[in-house]
KEKE-3310 file (N, C-alpha, C; in steps of 0.2 Angstrom, whole numbers, plus 5000, padded with zeros to 4 digits):
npx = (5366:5372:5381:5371:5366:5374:5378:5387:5383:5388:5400:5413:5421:5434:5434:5444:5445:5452:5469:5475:5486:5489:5483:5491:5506:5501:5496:5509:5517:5512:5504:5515:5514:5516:5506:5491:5474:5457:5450:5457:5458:5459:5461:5457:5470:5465:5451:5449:5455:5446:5446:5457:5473:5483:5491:5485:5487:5478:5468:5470:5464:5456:5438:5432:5444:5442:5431:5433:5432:5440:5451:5447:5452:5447:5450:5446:5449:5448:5435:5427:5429:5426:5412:5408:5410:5401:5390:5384:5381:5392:5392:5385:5394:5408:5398:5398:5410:5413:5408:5413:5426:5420:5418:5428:5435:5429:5432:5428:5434:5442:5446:5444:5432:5421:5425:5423:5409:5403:5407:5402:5389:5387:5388:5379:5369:5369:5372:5357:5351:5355:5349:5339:5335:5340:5352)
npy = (5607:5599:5592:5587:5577:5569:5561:5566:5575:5578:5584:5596:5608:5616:5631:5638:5653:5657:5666:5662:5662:5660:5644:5639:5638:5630:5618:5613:5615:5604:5593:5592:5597:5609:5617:5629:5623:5622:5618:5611:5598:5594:5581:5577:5571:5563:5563:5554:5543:5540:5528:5517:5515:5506:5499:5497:5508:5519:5531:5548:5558:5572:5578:5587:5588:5574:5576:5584:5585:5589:5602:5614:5622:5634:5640:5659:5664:5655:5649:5662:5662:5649:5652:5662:5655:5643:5650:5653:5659:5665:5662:5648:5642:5641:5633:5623:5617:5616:5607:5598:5597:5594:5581:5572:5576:5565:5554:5551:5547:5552:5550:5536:5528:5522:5531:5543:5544:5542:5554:5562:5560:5562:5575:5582:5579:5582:5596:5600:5597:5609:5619:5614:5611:5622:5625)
npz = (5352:5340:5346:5356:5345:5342:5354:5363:5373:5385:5386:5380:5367:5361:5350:5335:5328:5315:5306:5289:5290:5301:5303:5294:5299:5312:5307:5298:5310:5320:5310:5300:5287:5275:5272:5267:5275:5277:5289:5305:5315:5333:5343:5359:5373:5386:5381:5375:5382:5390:5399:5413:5406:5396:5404:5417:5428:5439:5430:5432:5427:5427:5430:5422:5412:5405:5399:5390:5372:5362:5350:5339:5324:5315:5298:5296:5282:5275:5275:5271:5259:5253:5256:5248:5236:5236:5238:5249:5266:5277:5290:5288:5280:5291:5300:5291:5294:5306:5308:5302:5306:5318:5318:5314:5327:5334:5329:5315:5299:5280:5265:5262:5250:5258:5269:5265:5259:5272:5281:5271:5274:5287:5288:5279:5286:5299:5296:5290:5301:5309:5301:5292:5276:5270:5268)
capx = (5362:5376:5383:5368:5363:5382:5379:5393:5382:5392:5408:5416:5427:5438:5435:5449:5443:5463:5469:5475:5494:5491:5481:5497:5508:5498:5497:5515:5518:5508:5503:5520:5512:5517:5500:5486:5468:5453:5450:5460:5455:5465:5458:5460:5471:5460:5445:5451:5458:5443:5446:5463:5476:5483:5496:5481:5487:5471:5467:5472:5462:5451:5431:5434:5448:5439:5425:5436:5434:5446:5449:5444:5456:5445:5454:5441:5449:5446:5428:5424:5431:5424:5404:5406:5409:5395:5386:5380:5382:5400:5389:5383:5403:5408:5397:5401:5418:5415:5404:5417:5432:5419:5417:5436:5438:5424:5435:5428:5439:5439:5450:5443:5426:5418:5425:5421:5401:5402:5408:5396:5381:5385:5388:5372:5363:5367:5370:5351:5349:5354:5346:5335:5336:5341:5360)
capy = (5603:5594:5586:5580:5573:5564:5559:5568:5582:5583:5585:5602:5608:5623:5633:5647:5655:5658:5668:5657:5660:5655:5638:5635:5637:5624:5611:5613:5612:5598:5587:5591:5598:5617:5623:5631:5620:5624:5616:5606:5595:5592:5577:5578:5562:5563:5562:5547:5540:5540:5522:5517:5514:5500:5497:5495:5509:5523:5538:5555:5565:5576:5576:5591:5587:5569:5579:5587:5580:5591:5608:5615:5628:5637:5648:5662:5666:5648:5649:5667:5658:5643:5655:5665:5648:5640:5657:5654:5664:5664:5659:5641:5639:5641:5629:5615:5618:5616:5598:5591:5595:5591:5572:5572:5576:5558:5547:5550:5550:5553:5549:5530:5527:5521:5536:5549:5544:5544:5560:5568:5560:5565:5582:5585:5577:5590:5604:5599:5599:5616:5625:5613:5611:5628:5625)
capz = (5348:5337:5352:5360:5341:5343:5359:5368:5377:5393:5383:5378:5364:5360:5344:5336:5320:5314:5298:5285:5291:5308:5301:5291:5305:5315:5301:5299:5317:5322:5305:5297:5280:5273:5268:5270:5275:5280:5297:5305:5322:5339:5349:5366:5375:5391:5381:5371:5386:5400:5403:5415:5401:5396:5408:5421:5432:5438:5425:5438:5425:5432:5426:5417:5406:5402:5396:5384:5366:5361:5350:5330:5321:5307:5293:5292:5276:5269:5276:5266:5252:5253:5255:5241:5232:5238:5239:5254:5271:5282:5296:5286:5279:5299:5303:5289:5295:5313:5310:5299:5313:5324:5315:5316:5334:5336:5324:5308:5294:5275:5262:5256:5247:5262:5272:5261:5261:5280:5283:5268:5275:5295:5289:5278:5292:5303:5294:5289:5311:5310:5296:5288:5269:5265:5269)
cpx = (5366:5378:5380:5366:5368:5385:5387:5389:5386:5398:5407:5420:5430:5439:5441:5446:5451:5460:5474:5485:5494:5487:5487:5503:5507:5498:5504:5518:5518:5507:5510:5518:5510:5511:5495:5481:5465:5450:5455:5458:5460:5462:5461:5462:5465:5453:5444:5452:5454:5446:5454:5467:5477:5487:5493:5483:5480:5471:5466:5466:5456:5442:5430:5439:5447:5434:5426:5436:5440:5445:5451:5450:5451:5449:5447:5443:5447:5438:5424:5425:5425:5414:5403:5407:5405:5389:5380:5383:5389:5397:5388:5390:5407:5406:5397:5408:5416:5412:5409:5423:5427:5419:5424:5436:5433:5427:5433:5431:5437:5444:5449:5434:5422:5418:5422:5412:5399:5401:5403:5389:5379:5385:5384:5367:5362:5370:5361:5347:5348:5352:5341:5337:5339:5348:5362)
cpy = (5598:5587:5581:5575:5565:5560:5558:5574:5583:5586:5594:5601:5613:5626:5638:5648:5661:5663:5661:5657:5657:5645:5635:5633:5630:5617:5611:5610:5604:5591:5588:5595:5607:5619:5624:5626:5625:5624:5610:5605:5593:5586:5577:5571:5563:5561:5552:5542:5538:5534:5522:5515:5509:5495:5494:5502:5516:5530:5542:5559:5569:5576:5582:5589:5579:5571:5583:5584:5583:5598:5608:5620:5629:5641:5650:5663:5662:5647:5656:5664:5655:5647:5657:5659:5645:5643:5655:5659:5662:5660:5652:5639:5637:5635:5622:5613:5614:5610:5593:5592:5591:5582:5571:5570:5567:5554:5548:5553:5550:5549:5540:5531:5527:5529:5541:5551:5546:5551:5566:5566:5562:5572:5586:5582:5583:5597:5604:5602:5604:5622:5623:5611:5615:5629:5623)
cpz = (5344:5343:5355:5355:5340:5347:5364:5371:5381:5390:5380:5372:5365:5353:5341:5329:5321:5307:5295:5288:5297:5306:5298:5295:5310:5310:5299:5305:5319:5318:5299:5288:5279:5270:5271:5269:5278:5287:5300:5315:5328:5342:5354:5369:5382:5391:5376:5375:5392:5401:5406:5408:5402:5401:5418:5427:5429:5432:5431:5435:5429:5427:5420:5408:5405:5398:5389:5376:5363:5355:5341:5329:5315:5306:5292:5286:5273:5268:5272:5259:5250:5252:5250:5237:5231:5237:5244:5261:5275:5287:5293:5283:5287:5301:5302:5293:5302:5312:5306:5303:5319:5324:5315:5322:5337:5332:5319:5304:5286:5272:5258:5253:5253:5269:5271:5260:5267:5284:5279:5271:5282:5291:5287:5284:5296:5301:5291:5299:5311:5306:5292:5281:5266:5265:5262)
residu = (UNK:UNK:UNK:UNK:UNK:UNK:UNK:UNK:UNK:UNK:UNK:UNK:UNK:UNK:UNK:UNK:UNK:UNK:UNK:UNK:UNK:UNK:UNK:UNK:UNK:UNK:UNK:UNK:UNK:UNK:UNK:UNK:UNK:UNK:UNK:UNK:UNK:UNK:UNK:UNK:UNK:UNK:UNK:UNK:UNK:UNK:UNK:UNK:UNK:UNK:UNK:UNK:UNK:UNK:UNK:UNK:UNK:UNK:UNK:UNK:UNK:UNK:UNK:UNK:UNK:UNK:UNK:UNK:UNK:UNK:UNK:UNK:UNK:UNK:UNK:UNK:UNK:UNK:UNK:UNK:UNK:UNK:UNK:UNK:UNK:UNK:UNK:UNK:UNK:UNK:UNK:UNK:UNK:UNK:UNK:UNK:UNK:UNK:UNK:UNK:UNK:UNK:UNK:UNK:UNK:UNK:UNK:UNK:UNK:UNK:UNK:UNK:UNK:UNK:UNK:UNK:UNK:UNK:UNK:UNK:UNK:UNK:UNK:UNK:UNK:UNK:UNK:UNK:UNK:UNK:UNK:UNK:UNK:UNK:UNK)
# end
């Protein structure tokens, strides 16, 4: 349902619901920053890349791994957190979680004025999709 509202239905991703030590680990790893977050996003080059590159020569990848957007990491710890904070259910912290990696792994970013609206208004949109009001 997200996807096809994003228009990406064919497309795939890859979720992992981590603990908070394996999230920091990975945010260490990969974006260079020793702490714990709550989601963090992977974009897939395959799915960023359908078209031949720039170099003109043909794109090999397979229609599989073009259809990859690419893959989420949740800290379930951050998401109980984050519910009982809210006081709403694990399952609706989960699934904010997973629309704001999923608005990441599409390009959208946060951190200016104009960013930060964007991000708040896809992500009550569809967490509205998937629950209604009551989220």
């Amino acid at each position: 349902m997200l996807l096809d509202d994003l228009g990406v239905s064919r497309k795939s991703i890859d979720v992992a619901l981590v603990g908070n030590r394996s999230i920091r680990l990975l945010n260490r790893k990969y974006l260079e920053i020793d702490k714990v977050t709550d989601v963090l996003s992977f974009p897939s080059a395959p799915f960023l890349a359908d078209a031949p590159n720039r170099l003109g020569s043909e794109n090999n990848q397979t229609n599989q791994e073009k259809s990859h957007i690419g893959d989420i990491a949740i800290s379930i710890d951050e998401a109980q957190q984050q519910a009982k904070e809210d006081n709403v259910s694990l399952e609706v912290a989960i699934d904010r979680l997973l629309i704001h990696g999923l608005l990441h792994l599409l390009g959208f970013e946060h951190g200016t004025i104009r960013g930060d609206a964007q991000m708040r208004q896809n992500e009550s949109r569809l967490l509205d999709l998937l629950y209604g009001n009551s989220s």
